[in-house]
C-alpha positions in Angstrom: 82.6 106.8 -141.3 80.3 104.6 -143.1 80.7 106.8 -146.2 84.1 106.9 -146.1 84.2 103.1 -146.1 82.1 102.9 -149.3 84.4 105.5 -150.8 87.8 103.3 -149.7 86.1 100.2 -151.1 85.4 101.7 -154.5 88.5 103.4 -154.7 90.1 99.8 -154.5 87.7 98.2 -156.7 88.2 100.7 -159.5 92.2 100.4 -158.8 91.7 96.9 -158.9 90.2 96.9 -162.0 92.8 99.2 -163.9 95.8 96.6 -162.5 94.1 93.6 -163.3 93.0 91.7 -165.7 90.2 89.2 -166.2 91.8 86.4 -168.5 91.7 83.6 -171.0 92.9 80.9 -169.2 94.6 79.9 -165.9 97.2 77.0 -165.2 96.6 74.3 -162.4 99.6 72.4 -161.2 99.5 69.1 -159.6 102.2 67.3 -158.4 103.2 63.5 -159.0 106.3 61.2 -158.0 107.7 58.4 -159.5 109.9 56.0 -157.2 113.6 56.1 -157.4 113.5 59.4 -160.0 115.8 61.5 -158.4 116.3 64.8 -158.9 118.2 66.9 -161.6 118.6 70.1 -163.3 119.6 72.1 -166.3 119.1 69.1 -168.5 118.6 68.5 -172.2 115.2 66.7 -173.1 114.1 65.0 -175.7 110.6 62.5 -176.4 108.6 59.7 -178.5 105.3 58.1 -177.6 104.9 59.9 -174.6 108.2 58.9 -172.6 111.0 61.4 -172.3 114.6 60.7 -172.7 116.6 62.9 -170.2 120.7 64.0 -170.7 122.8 65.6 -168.5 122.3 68.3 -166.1 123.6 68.1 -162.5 122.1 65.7 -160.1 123.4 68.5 -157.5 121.4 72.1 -156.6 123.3 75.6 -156.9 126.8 75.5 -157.6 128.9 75.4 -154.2 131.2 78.6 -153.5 133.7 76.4 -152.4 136.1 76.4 -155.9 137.0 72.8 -155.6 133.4 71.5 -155.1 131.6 73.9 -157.6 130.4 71.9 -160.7 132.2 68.4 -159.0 131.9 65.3 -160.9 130.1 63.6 -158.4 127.4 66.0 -159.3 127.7 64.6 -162.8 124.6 63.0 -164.8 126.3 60.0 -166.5 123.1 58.1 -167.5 120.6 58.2 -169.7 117.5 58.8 -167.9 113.8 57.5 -169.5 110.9 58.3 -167.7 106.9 57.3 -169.0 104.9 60.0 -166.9 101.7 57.5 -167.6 102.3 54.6 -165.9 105.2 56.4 -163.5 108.0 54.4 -164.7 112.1 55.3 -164.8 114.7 53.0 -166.7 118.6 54.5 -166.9 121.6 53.5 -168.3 125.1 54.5 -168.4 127.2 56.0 -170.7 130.1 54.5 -170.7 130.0 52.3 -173.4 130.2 55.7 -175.5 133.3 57.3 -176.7 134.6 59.6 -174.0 134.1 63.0 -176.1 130.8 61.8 -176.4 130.4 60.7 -172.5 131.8 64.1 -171.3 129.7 66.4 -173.5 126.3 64.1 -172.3 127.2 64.3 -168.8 127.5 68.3 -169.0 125.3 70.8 -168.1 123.4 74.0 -169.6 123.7 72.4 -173.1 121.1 74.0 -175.7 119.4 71.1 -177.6 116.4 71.1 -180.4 114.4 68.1 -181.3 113.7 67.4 -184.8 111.7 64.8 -185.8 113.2 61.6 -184.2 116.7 63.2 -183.5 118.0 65.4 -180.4 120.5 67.6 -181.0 122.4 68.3 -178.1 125.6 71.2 -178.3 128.3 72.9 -176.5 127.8 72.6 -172.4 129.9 72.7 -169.7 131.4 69.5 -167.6 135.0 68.1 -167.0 137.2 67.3 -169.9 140.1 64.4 -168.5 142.8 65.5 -171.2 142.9 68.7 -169.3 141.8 67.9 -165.8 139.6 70.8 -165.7 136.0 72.0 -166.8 135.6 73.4 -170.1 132.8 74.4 -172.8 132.4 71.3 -175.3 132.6 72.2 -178.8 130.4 69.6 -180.0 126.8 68.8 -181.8 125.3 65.4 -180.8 123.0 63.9 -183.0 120.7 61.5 -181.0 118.0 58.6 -182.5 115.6 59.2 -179.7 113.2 56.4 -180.4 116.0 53.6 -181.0 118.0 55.1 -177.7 114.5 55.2 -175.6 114.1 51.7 -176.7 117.8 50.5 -175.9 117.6 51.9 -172.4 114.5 50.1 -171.6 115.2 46.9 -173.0 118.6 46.9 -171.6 120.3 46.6 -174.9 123.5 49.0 -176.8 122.9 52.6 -177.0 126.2 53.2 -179.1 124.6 53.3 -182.9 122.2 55.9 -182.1 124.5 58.7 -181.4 126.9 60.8 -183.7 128.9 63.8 -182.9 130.5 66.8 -184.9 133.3 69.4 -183.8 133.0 72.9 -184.4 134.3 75.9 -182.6 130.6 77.9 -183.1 129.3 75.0 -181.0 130.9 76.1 -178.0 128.2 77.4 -176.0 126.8 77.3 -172.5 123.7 78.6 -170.9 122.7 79.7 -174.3 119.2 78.6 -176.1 119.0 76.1 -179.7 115.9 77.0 -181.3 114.4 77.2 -184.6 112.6 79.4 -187.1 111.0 77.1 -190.5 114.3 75.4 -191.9 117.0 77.2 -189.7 118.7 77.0 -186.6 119.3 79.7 -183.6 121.8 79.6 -181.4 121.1 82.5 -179.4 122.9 84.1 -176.7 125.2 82.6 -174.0 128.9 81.8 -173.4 132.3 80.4 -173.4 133.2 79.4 -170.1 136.6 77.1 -170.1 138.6 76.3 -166.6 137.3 76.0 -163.0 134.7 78.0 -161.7 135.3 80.2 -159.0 133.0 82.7 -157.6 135.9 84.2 -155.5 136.9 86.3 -158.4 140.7 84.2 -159.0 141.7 83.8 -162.5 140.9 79.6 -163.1 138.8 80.0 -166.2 138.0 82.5 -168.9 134.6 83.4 -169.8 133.9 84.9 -173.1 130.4 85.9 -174.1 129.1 85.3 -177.8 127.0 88.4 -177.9 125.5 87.0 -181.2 122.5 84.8 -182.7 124.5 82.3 -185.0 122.7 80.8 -187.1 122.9 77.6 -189.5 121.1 75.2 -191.2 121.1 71.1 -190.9 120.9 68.4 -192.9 120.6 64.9 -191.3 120.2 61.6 -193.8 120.7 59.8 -190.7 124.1 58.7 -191.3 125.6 61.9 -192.2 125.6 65.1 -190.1 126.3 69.1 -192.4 126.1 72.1 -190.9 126.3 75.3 -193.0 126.8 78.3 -191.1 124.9 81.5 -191.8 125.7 85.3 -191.3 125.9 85.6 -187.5 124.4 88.5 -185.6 126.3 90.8 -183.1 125.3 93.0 -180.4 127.4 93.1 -177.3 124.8 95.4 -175.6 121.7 93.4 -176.1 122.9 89.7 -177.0 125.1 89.7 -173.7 123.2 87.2 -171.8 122.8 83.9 -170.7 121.1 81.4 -168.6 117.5 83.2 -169.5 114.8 81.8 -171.3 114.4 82.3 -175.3 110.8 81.3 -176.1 109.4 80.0 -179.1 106.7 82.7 -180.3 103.7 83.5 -182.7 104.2 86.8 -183.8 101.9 89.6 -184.5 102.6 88.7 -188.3 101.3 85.0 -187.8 105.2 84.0 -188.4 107.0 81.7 -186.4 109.4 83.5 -183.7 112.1 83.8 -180.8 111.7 86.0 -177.9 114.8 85.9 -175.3 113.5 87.0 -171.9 115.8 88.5 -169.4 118.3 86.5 -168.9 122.2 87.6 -166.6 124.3 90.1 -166.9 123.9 93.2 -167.9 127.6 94.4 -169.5 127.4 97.5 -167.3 125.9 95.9 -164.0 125.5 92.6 -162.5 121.7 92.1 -162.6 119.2 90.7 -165.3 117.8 92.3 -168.1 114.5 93.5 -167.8 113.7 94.2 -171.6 113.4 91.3 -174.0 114.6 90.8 -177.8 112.6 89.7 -180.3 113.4 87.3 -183.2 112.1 86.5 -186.4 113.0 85.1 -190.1 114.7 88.5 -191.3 116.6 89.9 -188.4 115.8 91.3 -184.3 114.4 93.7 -182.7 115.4 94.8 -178.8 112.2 95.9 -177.2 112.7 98.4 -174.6 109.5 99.6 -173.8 108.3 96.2 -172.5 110.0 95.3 -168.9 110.0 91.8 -167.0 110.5 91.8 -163.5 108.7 88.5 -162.3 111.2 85.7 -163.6 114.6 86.4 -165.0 116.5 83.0 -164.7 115.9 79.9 -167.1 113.0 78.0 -165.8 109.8 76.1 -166.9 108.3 77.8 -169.6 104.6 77.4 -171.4 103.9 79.1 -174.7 100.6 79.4 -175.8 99.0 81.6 -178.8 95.4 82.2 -179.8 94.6 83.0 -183.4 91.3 84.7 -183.1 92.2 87.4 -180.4 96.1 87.3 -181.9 97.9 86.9 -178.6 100.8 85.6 -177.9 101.0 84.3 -173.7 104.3 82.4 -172.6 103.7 81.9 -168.8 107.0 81.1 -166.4 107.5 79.4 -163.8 109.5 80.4 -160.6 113.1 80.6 -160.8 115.2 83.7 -160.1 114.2 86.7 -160.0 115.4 91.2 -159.3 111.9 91.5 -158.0 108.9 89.6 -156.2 105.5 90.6 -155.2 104.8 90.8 -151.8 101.1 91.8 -150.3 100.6 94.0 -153.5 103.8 95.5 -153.6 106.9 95.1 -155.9 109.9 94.0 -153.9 113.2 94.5 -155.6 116.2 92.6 -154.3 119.3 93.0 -156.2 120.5 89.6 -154.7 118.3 88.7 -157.1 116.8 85.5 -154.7 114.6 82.5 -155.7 111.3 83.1 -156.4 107.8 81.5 -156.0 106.4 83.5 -158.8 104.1 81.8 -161.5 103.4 84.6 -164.3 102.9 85.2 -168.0 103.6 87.9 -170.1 101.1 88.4 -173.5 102.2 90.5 -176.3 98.9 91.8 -178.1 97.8 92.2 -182.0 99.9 95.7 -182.1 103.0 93.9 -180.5 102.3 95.6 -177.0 103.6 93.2 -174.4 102.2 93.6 -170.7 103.7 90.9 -167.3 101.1 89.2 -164.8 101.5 87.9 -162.2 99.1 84.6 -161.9 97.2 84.1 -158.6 99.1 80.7 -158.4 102.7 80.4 -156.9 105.2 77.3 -156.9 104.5 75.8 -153.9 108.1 76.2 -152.8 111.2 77.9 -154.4 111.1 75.5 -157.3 111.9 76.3 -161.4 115.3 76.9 -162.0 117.3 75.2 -164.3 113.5 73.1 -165.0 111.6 72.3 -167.9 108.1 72.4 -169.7 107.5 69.5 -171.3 104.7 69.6 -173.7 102.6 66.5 -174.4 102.9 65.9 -178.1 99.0 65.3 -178.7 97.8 68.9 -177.8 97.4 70.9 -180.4 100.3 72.9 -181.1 102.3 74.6 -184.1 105.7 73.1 -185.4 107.8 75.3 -183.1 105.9 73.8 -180.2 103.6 76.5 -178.8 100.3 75.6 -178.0 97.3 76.4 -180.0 95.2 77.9 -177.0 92.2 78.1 -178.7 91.7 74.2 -179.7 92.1 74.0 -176.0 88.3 73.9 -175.7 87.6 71.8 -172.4 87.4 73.1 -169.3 91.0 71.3 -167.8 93.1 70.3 -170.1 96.6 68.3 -169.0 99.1 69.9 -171.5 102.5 68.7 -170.1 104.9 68.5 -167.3 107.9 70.5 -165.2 110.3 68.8 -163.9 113.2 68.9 -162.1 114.7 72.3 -161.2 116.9 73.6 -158.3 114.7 73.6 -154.7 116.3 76.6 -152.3 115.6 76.1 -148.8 115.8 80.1 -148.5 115.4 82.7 -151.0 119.0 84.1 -150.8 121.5 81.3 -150.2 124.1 82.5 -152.9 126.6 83.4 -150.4 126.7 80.7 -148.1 125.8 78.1 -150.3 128.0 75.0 -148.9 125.6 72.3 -151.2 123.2 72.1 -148.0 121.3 74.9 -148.9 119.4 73.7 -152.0 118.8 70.2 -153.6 118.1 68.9 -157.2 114.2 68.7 -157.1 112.5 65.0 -158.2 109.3 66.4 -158.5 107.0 66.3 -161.2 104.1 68.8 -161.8 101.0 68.1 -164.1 100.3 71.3 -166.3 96.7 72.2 -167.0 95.2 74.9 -168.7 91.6 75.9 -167.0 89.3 77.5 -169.6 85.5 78.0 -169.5 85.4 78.2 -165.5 85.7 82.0 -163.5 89.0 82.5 -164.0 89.5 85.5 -161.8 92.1 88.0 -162.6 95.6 88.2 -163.0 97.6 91.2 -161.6 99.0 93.6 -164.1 102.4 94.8 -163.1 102.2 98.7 -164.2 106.0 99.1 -165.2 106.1 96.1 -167.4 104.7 97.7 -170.5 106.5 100.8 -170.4 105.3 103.2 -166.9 107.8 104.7 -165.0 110.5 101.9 -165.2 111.3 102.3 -161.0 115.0 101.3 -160.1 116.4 101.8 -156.8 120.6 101.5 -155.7 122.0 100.3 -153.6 118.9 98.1 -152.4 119.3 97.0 -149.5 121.3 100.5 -148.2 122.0 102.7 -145.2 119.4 105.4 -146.4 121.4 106.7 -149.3 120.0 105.8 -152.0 119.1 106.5 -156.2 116.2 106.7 -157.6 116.2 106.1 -161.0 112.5 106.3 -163.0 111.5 106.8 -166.9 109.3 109.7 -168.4 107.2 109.6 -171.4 105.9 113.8 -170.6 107.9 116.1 -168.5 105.3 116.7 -165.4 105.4 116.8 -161.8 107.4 114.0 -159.9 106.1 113.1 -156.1 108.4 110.7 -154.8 107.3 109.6 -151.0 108.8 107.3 -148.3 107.0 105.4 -145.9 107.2 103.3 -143.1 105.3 99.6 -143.1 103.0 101.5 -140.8 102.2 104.0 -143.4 104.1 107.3 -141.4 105.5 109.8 -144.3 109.3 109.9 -143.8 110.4 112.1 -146.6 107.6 113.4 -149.3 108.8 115.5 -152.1 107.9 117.1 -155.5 110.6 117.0 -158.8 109.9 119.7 -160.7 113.6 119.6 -162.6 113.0 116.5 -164.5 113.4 115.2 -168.3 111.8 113.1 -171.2 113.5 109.7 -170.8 115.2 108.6 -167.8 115.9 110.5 -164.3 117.5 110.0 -161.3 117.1 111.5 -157.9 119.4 110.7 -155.4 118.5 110.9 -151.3 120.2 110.3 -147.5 117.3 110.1 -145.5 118.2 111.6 -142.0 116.3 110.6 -138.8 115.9 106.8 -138.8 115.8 105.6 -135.4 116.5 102.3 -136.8 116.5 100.0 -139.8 113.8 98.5 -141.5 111.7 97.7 -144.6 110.0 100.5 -145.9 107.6 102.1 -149.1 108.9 104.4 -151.6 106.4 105.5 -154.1 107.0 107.6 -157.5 103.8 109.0 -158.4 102.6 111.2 -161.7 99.7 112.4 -162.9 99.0 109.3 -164.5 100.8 106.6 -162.8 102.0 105.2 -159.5 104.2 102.7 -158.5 105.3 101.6 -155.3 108.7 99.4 -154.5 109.9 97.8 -150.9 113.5 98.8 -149.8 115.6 97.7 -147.2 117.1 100.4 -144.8 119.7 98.6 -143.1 121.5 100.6 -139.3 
């Protein structure tokens, strides 16, 4: 007995240390309030001197089911919000001394903005338009002074110089991303999404993904705003997603890049995308033999890149997510719920990229629709990551999250009646812990390219399909368990193919309902995923 003990424990130290890894850095979060902040979420940022101007968002959480309350006016932003983190300060003011095109595109949510230099640059989001009583996608650009307009809101003076705005049909995009690669714009991913929203499938709007990366270039004297549109980019496979998180990235190269991450829906399937694509000066790559499963809605996100070891790490926080970790197993739930999950994916020198989950969660279901907000003193490149290797004490405070949906349950999508969740107030400090034990961070085995486990319906009545990816035709084991470890069904594919597979299964002789293991095992790797058998 004593030697089987030994054996066990060595067994899971070894296993440990083939899913693990010890790391470079952790992150510490610590929370902070400021009085009378109030909450929001999916808002447009921008910064100067250390205090943060905030537009739009919703000052509501998830959107209602209830058509006529979903995306309600009430739940509006219509101030400019300034916030000094330091001394835990708030000023606002309204925008109603602004031109109404300009008052209902800055009141609107899921815009993609940029900052560059002193301006913000705001476009396309989705809010009420009066001249057709309904909700609609602007098709604007807003230009916005952001040290004159911090300024104004504090001192209680005009805001209306400091903004200017530009039309243009390209512009009308929601739940896309605005980034930047040396002297050119990004507008990557999202959608069109013009009339009422309603989640009961009647025909009040039209929704029209871009499928595209449109790009352009800018040039601002201050006065005067021109656009030049570039050669856009089309894939209505890989581009057709929104409300994810595109990622400013150091590539293997040393370039500047864009990585969108996940992101909703899939044109064949309503759940996220687990592979990512990859963006640089010249064109995109889709990366398919990378997965994410830990965090596939737009949340907080910190990038951070270290030039001697060339690695790229962009760590998420929470949101919503296909799959969770529970007790060391991968839970898939294609509700796809709120998550807790803090974890970081790092792409190496050879452009291998590998997901970890941290040994941190949010302390609640906090991060969706939140932001990172870098402190501008920290060493960083121009694109904003973080130069992780000038990061030389052993806590360093490199910016803030805040805001974000808080769920009071991880699935409240269909009975959401505005109770359910809340615009979060909080405020997190970001550190990055170097030089201390660090501990390890748990690889998850699919994400760079191992068996790819899927599982439909999930939850189901014990008919179910199995779908998993091979590199080398071998052996299949595929076994079901019960949480108390008793093997249900336990059987060997022999008839199986490079690429992907699918076994399908009614499992006979449930007494009842329940969670339970499946496991798809090689002669190389294993995985195992939670399902729900429902009576």
């Amino acid at each position: 007995m004593f030697k089987a003990i030994i054996s066990f424990s060595v067994f899971i130290f070894i296993y440990s240390m083939l899913t693990a890894q010890v790391v470079p850095f952790n992150v510490a979060l610590e929370p902070m309030d400021i009085p009378n902040l109030g909450g929001i979420q999916a808002y447009a940022f921008g910064q100067h001197n250390g205090k943060w101007l905030i537009v739009g968002g919703r000052l509501d959480g998830l959107h209602r089911r209830q058509p006529f309350a979903a995306f309600d006016v009430a739940g509006n932003n219509n101030q400019l919000i300034v916030i000094d983190p330091v001394t835990a300060q708030k000023w606002s003011a309204p925008l109603s001394s602004l031109s109404v095109n300009l008052q209902e595109q800055l009141s609107a949510t899921n815009m993609e903005f940029h900052q560059e230099g002193n301006y913000l640059y705001v476009l396309g989001g989705y809010g009420f338009n009066a001249a057709t009583s309904a909700r609609k996608t602007f098709e604007n650009l807003t230009a916005i002074d952001v040290p004159s307009t911090i300024d104004a809101v504090i001192n209680g003076t005009t805001i209306t110089p400091f903004f200017r705005q530009v039309f243009d049909n390209q512009f009308a995009v929601t739940g896309g991303h605005l980034k930047k690669i040396n002297n050119t714009f990004y507008l990557v991913g999202g959608n069109r999404f013009d009339g009422n929203y309603n989640p009961m499938g009647n025909p009040t709007y039209t929704q029209v993904y871009t499928n595209a990366i449109r790009k352009f270039t800018l040039q601002d004297d201050g006065t005067n705003l021109i656009i030049t549109h570039l050669p856009t980019i089309t894939d209505a496979t890989n581009l057709h997603r929104r409300d994810y998180n595109a990622v400013a990235q150091i590539l293997p190269t040393g370039e500047q890049g864009i990585t969108a991450f996940s992101g909703v829906f899939q044109p064949t399937i309503d759940l996220p995308f687990l592979n990512c694509v990859n963006i640089d000066s010249a064109n995109y790559s889709v990366n398919n033999t990378f997965q994410q499963y830990y965090n596939h809605y737009h949340c907080a996100v910190l990038p951070l890149y270290s030039v001697a070891n060339n690695q790229m790490h962009t760590v998420f926080f929470g949101g919503i997510a296909q799959y969770y970790d529970s007790s060391g197993v991968l839970v898939q739930d294609n509700n796809v719920p709120f998550v807790k999950t803090i974890a970081r994916v790092s792409r190496d020198a050879s452009g291998a990229m590998a997901e970890y989950k941290l040994p941190i969660e949010m302390p609640s279901l906090l991060g969706t629709g939140a932001e990172f907000i870098p402190i501008m003193d920290v060493p960083h490149y121009p694109n904003e990551v973080l130069k992780l290797d000038e990061l030389t004490a052993d806590s360093t405070l490199v910016g803030y999250i805040y805001g974000g949906i808080s769920s009071t349950a991880a699935n409240i999508f269909f009975t959401n009646t505005g109770t359910q969740s809340s615009a979060s107030s909080q405020i997190f400090k970001v550190y990055v812990v170097k030089n201390t034990e660090l501990g390890v961070h748990e690889l998850n085995e699919q994400s760079n390219g191992m068996l790819k486990i899927k599982v439909y319906p999930n939850p189901n009545d014990g008919r179910f399909v199995v779908k998993f990816h091979l590199d080398n035709i071998e052996n299949v084991r595929i076994t079901l368990r019960n949480v108390e470890g008793k093997v249900l069904e336990d059987r060997v594919l022999t008839d199986v193919k490079i690429g992907e597979n699918t076994f399908q299964r009614k499992v006979r002789g449930l007494e009842y309902g329940g969670i339970y293991l499946i496991t798809v095992e090689t002669s190389t790797d294993k995985v195992t995923q939670k399902i729900i058998i429902e009576d």
